[in-house]
KOLDRENSE-316899 format. One line per 4 residues: number of its first residue (from 1); for each residue x, z, y of N, C-alpha, C, O. Coordinates in pm, whole numbers. Each point is the difference from the previous one (the first is absolute). Layout:
<atoms>
NUM = X,Z,Y,X,Z,Y,X,Z,Y,X,Z,Y | ...
</atoms>
This chain:
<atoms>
1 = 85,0,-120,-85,0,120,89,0,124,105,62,16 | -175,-153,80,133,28,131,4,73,52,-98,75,7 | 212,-50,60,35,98,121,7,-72,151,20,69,100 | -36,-199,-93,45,-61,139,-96,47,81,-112,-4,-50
5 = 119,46,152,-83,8,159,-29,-35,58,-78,52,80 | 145,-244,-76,-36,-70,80,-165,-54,46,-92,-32,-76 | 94,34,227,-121,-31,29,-33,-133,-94,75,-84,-50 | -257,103,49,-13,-117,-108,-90,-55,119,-72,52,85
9 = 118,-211,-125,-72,-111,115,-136,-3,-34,-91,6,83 | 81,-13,-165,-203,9,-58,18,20,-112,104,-14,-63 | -256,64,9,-23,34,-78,-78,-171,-44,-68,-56,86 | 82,7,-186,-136,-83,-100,-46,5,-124,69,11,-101
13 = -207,-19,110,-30,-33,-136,40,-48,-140,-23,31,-117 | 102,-135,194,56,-91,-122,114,-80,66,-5,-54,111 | 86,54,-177,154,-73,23,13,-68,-115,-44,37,-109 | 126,-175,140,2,-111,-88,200,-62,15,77,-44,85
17 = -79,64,-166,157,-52,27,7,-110,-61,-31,-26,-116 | 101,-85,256,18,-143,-63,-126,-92,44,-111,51,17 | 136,-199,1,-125,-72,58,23,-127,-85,-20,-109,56 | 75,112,-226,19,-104,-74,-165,-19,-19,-96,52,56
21 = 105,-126,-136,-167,-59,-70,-66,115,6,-94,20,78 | 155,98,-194,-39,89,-49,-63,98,118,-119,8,31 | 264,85,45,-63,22,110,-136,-20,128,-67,86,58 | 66,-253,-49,-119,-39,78,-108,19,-53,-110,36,41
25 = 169,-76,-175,-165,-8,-64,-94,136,23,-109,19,53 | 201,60,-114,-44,169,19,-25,48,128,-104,62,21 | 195,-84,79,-124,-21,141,-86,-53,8,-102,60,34 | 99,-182,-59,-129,-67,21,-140,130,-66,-85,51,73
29 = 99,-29,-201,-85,109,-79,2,103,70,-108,52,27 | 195,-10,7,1,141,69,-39,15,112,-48,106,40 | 70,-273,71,-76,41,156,-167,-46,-78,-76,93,28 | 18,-176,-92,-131,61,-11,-71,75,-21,-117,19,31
33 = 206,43,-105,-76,152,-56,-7,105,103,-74,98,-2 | 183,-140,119,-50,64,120,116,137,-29,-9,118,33 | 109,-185,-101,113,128,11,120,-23,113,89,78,33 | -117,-209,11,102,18,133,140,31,-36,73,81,58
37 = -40,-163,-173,126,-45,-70,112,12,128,-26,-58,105 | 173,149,-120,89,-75,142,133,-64,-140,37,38,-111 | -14,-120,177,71,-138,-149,183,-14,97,33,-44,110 | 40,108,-223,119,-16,123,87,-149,-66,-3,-40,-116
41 = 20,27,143,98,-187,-29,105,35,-96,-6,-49,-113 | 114,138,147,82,10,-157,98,-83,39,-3,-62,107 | 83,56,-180,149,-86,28,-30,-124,23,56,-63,90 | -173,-3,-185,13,-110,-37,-149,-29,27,-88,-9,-85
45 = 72,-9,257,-138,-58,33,-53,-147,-63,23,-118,29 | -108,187,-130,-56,-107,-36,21,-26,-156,-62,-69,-81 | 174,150,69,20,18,-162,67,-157,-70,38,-70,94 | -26,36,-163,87,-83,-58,-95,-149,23,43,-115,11
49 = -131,146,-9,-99,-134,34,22,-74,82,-20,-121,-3 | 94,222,140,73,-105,104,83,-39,5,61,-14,105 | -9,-32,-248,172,-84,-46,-32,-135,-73,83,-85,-35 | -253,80,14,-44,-132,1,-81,-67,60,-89,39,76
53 = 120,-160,-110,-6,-88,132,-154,-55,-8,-72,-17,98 | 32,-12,-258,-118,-51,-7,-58,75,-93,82,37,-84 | -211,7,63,-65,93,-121,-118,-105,7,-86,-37,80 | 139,5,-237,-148,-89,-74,-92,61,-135,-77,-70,-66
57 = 103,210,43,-47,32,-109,-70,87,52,-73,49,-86 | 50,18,231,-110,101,72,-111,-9,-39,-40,-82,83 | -67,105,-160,-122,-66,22,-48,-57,165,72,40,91 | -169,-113,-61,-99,-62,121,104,-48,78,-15,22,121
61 = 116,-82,-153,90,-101,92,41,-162,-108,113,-27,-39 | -187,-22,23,15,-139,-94,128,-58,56,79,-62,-71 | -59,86,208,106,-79,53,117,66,18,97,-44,61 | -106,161,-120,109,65,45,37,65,121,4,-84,90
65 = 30,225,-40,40,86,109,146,29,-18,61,1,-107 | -24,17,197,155,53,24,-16,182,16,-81,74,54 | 171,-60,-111,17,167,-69,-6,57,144,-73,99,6 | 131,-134,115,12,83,126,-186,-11,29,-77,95,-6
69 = 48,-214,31,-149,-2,52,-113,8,-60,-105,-35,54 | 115,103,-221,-61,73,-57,-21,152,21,-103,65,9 | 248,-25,-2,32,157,28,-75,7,143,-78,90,29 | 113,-202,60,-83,52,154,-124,12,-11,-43,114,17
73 = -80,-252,-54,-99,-4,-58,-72,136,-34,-103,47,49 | 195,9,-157,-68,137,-53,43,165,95,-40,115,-20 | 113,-158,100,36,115,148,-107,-19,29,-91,66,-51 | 71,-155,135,-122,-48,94,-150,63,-105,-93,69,44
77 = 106,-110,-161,-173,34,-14,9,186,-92,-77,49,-83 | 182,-1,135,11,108,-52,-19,92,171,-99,64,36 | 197,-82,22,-43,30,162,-146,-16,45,-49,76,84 | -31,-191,-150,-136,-13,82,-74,122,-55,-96,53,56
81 = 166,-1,-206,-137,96,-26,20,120,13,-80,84,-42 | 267,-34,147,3,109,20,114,49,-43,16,122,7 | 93,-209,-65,137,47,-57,48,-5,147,-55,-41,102 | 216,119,-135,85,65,105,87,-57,-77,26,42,-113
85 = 41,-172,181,150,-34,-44,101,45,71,-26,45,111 | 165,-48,-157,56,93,109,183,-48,-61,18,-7,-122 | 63,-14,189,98,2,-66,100,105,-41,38,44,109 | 13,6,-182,72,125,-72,31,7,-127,-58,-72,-82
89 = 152,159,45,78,4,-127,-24,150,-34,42,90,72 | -110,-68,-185,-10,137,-62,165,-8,6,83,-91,0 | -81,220,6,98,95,-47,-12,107,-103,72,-14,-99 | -147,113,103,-44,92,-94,-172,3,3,-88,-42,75
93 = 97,104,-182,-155,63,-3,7,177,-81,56,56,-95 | -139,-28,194,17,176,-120,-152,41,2,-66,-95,41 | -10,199,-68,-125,67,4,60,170,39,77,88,-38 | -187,-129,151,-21,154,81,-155,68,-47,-75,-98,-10
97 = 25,179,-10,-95,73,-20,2,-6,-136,81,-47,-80 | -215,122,63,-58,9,-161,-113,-21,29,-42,8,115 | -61,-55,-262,-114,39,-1,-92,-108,107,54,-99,50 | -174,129,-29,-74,-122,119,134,-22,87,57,-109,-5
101 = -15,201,73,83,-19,79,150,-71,-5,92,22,80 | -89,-90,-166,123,-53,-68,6,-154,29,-72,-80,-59 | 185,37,178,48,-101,37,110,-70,-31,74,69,-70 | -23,-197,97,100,-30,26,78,-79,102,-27,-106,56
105 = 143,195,-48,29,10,90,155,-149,31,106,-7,-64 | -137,-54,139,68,-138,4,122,-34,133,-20,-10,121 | 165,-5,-213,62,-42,136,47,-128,-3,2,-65,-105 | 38,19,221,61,-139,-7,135,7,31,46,109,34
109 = 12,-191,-40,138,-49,15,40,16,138,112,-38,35 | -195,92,51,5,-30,156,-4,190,19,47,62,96 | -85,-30,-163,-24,169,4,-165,73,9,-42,115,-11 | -16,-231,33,-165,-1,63,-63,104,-152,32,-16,-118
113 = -95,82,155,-137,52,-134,-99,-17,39,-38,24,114 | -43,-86,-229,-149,41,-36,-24,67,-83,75,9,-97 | -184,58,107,-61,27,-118,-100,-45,-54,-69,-45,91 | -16,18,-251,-80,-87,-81,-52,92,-84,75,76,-62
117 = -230,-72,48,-60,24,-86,17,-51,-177,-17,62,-105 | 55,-200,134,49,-76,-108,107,-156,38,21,-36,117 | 14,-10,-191,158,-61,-40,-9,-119,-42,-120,24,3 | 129,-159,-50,-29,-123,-54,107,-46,7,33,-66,99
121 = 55,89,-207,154,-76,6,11,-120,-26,60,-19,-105 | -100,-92,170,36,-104,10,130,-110,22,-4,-121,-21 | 104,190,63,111,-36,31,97,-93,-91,105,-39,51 | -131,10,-158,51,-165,-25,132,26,-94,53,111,4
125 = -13,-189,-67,136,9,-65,71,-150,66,-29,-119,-14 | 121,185,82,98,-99,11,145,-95,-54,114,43,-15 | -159,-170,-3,108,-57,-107,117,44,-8,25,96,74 | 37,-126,-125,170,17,8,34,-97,15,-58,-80,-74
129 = 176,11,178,81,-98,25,136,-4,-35,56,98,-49 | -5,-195,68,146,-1,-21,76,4,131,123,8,0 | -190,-12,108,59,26,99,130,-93,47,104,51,42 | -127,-212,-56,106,-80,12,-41,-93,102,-120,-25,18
133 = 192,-15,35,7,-106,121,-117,-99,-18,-2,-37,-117 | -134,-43,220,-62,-47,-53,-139,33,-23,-97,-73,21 | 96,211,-74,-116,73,-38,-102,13,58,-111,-45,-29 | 153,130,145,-101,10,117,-66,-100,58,-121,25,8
137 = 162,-160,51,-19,-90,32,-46,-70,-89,-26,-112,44 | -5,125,-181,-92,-139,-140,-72,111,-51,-73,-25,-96 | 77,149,140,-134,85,-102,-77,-74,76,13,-27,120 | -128,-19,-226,-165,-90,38,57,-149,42,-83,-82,40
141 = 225,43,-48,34,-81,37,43,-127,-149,47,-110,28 | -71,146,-155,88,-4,-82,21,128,-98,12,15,-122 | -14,45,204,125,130,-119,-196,98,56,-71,9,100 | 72,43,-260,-96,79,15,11,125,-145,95,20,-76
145 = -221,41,79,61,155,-93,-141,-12,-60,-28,105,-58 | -86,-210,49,-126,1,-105,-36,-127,-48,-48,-90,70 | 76,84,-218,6,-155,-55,-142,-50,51,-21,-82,90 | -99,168,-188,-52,28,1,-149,-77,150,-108,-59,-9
149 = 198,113,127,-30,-37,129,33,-150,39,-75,-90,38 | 205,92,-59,39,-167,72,69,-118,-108,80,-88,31 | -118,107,-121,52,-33,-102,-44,-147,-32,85,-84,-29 | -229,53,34,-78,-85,56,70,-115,126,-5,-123,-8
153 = 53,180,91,109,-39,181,85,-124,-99,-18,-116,37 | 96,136,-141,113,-42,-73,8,-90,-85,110,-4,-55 | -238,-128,-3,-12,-15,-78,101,-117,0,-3,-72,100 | 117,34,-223,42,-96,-14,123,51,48,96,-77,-1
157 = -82,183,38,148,59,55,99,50,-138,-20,36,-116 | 121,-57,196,149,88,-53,-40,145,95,9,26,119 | -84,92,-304,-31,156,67,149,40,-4,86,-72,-50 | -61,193,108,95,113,-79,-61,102,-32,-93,-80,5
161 = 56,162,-29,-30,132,-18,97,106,-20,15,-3,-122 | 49,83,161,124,121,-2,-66,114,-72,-113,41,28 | 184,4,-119,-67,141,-47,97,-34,-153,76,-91,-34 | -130,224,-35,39,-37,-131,-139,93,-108,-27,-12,-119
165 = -30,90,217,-107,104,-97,-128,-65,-39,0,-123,-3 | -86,172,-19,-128,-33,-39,-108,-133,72,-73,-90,-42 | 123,155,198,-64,-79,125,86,-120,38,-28,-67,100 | 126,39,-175,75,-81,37,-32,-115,-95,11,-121,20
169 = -56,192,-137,-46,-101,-142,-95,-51,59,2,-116,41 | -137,224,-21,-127,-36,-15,-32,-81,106,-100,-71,-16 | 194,57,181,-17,-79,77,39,-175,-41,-58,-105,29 | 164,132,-98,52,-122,-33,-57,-78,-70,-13,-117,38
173 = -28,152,-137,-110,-50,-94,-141,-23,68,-86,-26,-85 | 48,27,186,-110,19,63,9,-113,71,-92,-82,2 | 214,69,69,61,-90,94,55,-156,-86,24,-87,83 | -8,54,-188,9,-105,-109,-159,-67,30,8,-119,-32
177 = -110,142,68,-137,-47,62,-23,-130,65,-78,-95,-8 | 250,155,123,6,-86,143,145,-47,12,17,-88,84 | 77,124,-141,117,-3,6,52,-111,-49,-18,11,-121 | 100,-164,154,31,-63,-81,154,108,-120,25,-22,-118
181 = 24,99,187,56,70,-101,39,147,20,120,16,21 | -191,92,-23,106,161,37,90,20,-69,6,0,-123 | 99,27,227,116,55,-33,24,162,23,6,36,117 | 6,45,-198,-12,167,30,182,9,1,92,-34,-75
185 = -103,83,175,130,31,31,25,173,29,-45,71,90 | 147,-34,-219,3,167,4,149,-7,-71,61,-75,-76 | -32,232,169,149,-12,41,17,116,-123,44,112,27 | -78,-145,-150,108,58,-124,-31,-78,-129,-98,-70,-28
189 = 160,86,-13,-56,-92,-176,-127,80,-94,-75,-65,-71 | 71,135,77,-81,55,-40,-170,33,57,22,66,102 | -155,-76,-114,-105,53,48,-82,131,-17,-18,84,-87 | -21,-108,207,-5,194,-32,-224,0,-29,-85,88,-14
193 = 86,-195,18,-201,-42,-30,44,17,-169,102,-24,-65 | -242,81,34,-72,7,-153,-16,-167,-71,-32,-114,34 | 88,210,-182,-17,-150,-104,-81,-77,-1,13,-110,-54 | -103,145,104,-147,-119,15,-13,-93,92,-40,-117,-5
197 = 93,207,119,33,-80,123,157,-107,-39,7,-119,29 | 79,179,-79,143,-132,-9,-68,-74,-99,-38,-112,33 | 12,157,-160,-67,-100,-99,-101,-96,91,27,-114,-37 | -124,106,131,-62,-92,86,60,-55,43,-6,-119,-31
201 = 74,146,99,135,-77,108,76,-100,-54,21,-111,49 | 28,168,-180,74,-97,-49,-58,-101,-114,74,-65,-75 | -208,60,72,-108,-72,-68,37,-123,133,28,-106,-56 | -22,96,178,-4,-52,155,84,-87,-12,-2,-121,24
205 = 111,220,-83,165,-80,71,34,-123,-153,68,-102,-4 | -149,168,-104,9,-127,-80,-95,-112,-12,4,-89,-84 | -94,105,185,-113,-111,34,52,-84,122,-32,-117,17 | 131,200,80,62,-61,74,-42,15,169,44,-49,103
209 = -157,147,-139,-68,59,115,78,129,99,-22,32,117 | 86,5,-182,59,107,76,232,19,-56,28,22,-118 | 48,-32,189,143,5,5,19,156,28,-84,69,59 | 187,-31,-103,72,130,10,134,0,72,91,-61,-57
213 = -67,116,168,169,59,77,31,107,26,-14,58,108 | 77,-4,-244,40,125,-28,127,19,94,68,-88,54 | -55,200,-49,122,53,75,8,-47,136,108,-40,44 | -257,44,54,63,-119,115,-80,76,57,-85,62,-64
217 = 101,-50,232,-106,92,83,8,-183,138,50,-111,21 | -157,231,30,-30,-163,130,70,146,102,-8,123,-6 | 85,-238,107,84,78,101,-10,-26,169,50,51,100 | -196,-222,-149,-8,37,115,-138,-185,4,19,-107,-59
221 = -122,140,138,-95,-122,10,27,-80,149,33,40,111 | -65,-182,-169,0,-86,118,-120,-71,13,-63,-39,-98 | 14,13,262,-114,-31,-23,-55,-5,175,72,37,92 | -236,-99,-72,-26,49,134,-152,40,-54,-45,-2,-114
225 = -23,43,252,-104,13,-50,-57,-95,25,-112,7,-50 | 131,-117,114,-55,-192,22,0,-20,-128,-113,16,-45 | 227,-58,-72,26,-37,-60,-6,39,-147,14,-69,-102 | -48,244,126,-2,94,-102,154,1,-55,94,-52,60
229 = -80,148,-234,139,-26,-8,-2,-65,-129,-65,-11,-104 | 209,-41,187,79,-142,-93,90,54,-94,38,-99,-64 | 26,212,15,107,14,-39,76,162,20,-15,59,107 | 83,-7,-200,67,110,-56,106,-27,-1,32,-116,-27
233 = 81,227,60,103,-14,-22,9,121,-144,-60,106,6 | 152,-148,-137,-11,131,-87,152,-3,-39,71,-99,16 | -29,215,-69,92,21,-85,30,54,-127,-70,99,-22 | 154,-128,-76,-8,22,-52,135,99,-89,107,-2,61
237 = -106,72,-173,112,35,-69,-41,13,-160,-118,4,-34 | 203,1,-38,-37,-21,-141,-5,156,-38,18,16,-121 | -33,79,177,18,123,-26,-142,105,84,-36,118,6 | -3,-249,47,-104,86,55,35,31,202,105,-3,65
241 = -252,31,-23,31,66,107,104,4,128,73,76,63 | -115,-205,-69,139,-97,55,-26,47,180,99,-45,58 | -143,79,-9,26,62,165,-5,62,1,-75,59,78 | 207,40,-226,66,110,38,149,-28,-5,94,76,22
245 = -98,-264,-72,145,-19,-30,-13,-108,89,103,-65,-17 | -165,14,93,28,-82,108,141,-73,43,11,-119,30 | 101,224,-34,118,-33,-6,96,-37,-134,115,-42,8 | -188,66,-132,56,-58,-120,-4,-141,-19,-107,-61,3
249 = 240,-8,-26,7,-134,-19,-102,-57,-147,14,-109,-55 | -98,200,22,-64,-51,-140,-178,-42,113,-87,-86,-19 | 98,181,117,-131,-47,57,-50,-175,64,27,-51,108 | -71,20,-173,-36,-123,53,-130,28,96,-95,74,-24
253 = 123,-161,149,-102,-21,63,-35,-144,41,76,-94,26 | -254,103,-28,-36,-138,46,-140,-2,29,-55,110,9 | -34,-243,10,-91,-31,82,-79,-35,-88,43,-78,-85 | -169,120,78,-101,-36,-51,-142,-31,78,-73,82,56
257 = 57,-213,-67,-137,-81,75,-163,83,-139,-22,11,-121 | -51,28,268,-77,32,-105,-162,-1,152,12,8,122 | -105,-16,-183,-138,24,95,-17,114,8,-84,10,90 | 122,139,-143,-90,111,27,91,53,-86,67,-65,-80
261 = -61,251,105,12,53,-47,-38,150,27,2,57,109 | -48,12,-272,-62,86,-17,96,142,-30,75,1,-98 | -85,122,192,42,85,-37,-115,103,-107,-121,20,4 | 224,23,-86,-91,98,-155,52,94,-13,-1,56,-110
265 = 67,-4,222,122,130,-33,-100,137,18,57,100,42 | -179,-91,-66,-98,112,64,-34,-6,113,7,-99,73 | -57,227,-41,-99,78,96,35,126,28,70,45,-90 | -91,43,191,41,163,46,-88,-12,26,-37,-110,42
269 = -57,226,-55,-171,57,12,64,99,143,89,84,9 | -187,-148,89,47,85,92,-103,132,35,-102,4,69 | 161,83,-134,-29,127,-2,66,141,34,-45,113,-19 | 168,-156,76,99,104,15,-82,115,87,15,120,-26
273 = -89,-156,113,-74,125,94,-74,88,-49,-26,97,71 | -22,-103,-187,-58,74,-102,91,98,-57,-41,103,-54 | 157,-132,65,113,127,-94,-101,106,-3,-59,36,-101 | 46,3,201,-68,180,31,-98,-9,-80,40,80,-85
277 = -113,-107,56,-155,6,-107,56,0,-130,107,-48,-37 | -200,112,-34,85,9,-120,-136,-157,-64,-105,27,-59 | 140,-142,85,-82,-61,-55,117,-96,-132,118,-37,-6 | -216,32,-63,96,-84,-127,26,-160,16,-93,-80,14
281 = 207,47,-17,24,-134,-6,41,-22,-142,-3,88,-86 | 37,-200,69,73,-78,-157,108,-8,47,19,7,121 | 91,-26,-225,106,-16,26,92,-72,120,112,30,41 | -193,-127,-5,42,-108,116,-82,52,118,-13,-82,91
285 = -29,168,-78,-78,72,152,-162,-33,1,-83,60,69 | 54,-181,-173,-117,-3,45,-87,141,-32,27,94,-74 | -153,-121,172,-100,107,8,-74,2,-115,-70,-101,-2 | 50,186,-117,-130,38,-89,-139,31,50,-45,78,85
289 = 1,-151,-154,-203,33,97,-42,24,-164,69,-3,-102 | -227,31,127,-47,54,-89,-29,-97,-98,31,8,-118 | -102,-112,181,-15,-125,-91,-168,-12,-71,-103,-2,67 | 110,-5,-211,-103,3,3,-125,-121,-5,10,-121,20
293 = -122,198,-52,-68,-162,71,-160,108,63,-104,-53,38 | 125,181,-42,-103,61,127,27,-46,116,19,-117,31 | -15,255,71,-1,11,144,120,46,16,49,21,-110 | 45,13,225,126,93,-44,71,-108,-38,80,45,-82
297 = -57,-191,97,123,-19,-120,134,-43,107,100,-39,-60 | -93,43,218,95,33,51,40,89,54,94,5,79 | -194,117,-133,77,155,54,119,-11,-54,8,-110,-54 | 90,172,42,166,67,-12,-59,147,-18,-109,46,32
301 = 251,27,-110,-63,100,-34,16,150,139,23,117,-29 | -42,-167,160,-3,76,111,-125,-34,33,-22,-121,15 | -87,217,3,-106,-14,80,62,-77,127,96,9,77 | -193,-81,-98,-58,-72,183,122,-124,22,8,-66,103
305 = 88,50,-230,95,-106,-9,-41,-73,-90,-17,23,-119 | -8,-158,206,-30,-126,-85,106,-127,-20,53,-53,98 | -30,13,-225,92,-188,56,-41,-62,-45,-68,12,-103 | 95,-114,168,-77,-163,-10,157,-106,23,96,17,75
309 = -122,-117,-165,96,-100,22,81,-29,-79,-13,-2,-123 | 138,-34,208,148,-17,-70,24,106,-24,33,18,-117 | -34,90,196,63,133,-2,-53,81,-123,60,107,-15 | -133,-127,-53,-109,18,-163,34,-113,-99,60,33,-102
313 = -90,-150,119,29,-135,-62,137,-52,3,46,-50,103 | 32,61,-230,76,-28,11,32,-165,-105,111,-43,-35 | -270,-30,3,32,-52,-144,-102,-111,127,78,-80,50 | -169,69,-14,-70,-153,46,21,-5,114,5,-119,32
317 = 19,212,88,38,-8,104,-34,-169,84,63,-95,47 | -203,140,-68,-68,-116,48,-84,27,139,-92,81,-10 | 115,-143,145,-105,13,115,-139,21,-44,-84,68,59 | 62,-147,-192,-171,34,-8,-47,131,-55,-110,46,30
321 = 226,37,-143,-3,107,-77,41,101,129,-68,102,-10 | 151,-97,121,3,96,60,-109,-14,84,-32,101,62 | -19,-182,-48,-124,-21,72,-101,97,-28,-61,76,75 | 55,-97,-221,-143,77,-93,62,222,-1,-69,103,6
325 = 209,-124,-14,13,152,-33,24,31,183,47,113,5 | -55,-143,74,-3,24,140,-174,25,28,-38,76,88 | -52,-150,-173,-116,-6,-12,-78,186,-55,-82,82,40 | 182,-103,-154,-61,155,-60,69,96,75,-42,112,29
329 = 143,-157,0,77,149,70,-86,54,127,3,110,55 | -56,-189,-37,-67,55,185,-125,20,-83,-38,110,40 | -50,-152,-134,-95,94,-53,-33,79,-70,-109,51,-21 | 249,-30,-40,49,159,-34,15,99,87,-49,112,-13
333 = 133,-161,127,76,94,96,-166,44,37,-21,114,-39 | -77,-167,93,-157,-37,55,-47,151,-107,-44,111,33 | 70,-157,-134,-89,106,-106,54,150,21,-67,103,12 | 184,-116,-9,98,147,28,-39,70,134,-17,121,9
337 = 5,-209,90,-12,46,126,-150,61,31,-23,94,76 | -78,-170,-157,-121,43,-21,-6,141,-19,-52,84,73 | 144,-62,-233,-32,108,-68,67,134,80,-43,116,-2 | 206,-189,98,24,92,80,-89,72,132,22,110,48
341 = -128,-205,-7,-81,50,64,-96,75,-29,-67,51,90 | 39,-29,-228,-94,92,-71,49,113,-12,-71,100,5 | 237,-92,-25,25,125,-57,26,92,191,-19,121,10 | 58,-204,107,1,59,102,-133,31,61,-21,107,57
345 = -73,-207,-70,-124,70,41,-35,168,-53,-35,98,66 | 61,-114,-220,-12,117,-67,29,121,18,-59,104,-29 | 194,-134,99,96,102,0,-26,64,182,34,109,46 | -98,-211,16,-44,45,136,-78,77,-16,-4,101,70
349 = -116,-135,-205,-184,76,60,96,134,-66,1,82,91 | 70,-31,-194,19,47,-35,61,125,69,-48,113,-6 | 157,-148,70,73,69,147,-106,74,90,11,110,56 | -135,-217,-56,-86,31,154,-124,96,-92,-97,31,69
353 = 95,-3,-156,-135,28,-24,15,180,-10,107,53,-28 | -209,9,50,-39,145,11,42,70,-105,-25,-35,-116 | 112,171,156,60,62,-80,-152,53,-101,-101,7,69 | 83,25,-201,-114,52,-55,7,137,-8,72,67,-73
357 = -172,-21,175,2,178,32,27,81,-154,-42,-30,-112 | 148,167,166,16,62,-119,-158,88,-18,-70,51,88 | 53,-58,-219,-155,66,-57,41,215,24,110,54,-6 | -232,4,28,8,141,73,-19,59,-164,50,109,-28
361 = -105,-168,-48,11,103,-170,163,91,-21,20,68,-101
</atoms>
């Protein structure tokens, strides 16, 4: 429970962290219900949706929307019914009180507190990159992190896909659809994905659908966003893990022409502001909810803490699936807040009502 003192900027009903799919959606639910949702933006305004360029698998867009003017789209009709967008970065979260009276209590990265009746962790898992020259400038450009999403963008291309685990298989194989050929490029000889998954893969590479470049990492993409990208630079070593030997005369380096390429190296569930709660994650941070197929199935096991999204989903991580658990989370959080108003009414008449005279026997 905290100890901080700091003045708290307001108190709300309901706090929503993050304004990905998931997030809006759950405003959207939550300003009708007339809970006056305040929705803070999160590192990553807009959540990963705004790293593509075109979304054709949304439902009610035949023609396709672009990931930024979808995410605005759903600001706008989340604001008309009463959400509070706001920009900020949780920092912590802890619970002050007990009992009806039991809040939480919210800081940001800026030092600011609120406090919340209830919680909707929406906040997103963010890819992992390789962090090489290029990147920044062709994410949505070319170089993207959901087959799945743009995969479709590519057809008839030279893919790459980078990874070597599970998501690196199951993208690749996914990507053989549209691809005149994927090439998975992972920097050791060995794979670290399940037998079912290499046994698939290499069902691929002897049909001729999918190539293997072991021991080779990409060091760096070329490309515009006019033009999208044209080309990788990679290296390689026969030992593996070759841009740690960069300077070994066994490293070969060179150029590879290719239409697109897919990073598969994971996801970080961004949840670090949660430390303080004792709420359960899985091994990789994501959030545990209850599940289920009642009511309740994105509580977490902290009263009045709900997740929705990436930050829960770590297997379809689809705009339309965080859509739907952004959906239950705000009419969960709705049901909790209800029941929290029952137990404070209660606890008021209870306070206010007439001591019962002691009897004269």
């Amino acid at each position: 429970m905290t100890t901080d003192t700091k003045e708290v900027v307001e108190h709300r009903r309901l706090i929503i962290a993050g304004t990905g799919i998931a997030g809006l959606t759950a405003a959207i639910y939550a300003a009708r219900s007339n809970n006056e949702p305040l929705v803070f933006e999160g590192v990553e305004p807009g959540g990963q949706l705004t790293l593509t360029t075109d979304v054709e698998n949304y439902p009610g867009f035949p023609e396709g929307i672009s990931g930024p003017e979808l995410i605005n789209e759903m600001k706008s009709q989340a604001e008309k019914f009463g959400a509070e967008i706001k920009n900020g970065v949780l920092d912590s979260v802890d619970i002050e009180g007990d009992g009806a009276n039991r809040t939480f209590r919210v800081t940001l990265n800026n030092g600011d507190v609120y406090t919340t009746d209830a919680l909707i962790a929406a906040s997103g898992a963010s890819a992992r990159t390789l962090e090489i020259p290029g990147e920044d400038e062709l994410m949505g450009w070319g170089l993207s992190t959901c087959a799945t999403c743009d995969g479709a963008f590519f057809r008839d291309e030279k893919i790459v896909v980078i990874g070597g685990g599970d998501a690196a298989m199951e993208e690749a194989n996914f990507l053989t659809k549209f691809a005149s050929t994927v090439y998975i490029v992972h920097r050791r000889e060995a794979f670290r994905a399940e037998d079912i998954w290499i046994e698939r893969t290499m069902e691929k590479v002897e049909e001729g659908d999918i190539e293997i470049m072991r021991n080779t990492e990409a060091v760096e993409l070329h490309g515009t966003q006019e033009e999208g990208l044209q080309s990788l630079t990679l290296v390689r070593h026969p030992e593996g893990h070759p841009t740690d030997k960069l300077d070994d005369p066994d490293t070969e380096r060179f150029e590879f022409d290719a239409g697109a390429v897919f990073y598969a190296i994971g996801h970080t569930p961004n949840t670090g502001y949660l430390d303080e709660l004792d709420v359960e994650t899985d091994d990789e941070g994501y959030l545990k909810t209850a599940g289920g197929t009642g009511g309740g199935q994105t509580a977490t096991g902290v009263d009045g803490l709900f997740g929705a999204g990436d930050v829960v989903d770590f297997h379809y991580q689809q705009a339309v699936t965080a859509a739907g658990m952004g959906c239950e989370a705000a009419l969960d959080a709705d049901a909790y807040l209800e029941e929290l108003d029952r137990k404070r009414a209660a606890a008021t008449a209870s306070e206010s009502a007439p001591a019962t005279a002691e009897s004269d026997d």
